[in-house]
C-alpha positions as a printed Julia matrix, in Angstrom:
82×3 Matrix{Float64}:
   1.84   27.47  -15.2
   4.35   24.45  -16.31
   4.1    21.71  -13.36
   7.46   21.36  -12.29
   9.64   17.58  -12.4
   9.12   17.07   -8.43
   5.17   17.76   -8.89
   4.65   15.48  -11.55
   6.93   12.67   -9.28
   4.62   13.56   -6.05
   1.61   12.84   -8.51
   2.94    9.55   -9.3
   4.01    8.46   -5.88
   0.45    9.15   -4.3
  -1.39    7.66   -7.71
   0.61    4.39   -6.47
   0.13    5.2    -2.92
  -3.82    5.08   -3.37
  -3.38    1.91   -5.31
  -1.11    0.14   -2.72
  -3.57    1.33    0.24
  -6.51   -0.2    -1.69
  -4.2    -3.63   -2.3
  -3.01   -3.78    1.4
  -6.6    -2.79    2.35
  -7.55   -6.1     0.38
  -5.44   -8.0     1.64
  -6.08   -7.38    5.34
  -9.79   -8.19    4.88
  -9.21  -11.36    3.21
  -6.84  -12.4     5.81
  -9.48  -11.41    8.72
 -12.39  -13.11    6.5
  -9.8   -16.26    5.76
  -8.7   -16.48    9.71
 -12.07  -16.24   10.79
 -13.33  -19.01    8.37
 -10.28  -21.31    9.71
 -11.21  -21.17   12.79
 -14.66  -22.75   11.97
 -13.13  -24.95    9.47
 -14.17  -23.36    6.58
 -11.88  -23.14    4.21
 -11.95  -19.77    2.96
  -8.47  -19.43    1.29
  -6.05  -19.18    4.17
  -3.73  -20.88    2.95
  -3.35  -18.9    -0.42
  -3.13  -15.8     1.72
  -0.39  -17.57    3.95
   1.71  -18.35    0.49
   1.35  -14.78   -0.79
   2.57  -13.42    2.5
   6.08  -13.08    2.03
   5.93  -12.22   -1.66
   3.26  -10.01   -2.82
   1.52   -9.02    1.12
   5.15   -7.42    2.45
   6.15   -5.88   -0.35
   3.11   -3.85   -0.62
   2.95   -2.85    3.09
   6.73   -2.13    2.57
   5.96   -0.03   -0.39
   3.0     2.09    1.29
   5.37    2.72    4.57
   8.42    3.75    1.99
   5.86    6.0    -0.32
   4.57    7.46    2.85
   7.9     8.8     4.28
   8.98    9.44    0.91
   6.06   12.09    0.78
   6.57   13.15    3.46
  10.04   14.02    3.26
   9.65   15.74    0.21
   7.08   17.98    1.37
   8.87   18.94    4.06
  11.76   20.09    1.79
   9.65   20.88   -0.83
   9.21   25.01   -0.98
   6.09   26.44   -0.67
   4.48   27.16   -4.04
   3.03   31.01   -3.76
């Protein structure tokens, strides 16, 4: 059975979904582990994570909340494979 254009695009969106919700996943940890350490003046790399914010952190929360409606809309006017 020949996987269709639109099933081969929904495997690549969710490949890079899984990849982005490992990144942002990351990312959160370090900035809980880097807030933490700041407030007992350690410093633990917050403010590295503070200069990454607003280019590398928001783009890849941006990307997981567009990939995730993107899904989503396409499976709900996807039809139903029988």
């Amino acid at each position: 059975m020949p996987v269709s254009t639109l099933e081969k695009l929904i495997a690549v969106i969710n490949r890079i979904l899984l990849i982005d919700v490992f990144l942002v996943a990351f990312f959160f940890l370090w900035f809980i582990t880097a807030l933490v350490a700041e407030s007992l003046h350690w410093h633990l790399g917050w403010q590295v994570w503070q200069s990454l914010w607003q280019s590398v952190i928001q783009p890849a929360i941006g990307l997981l909340m567009l990939g995730a409606i993107a899904t989503g809309v396409i499976n709900r006017f996807r039809k139903p494979s029988k």
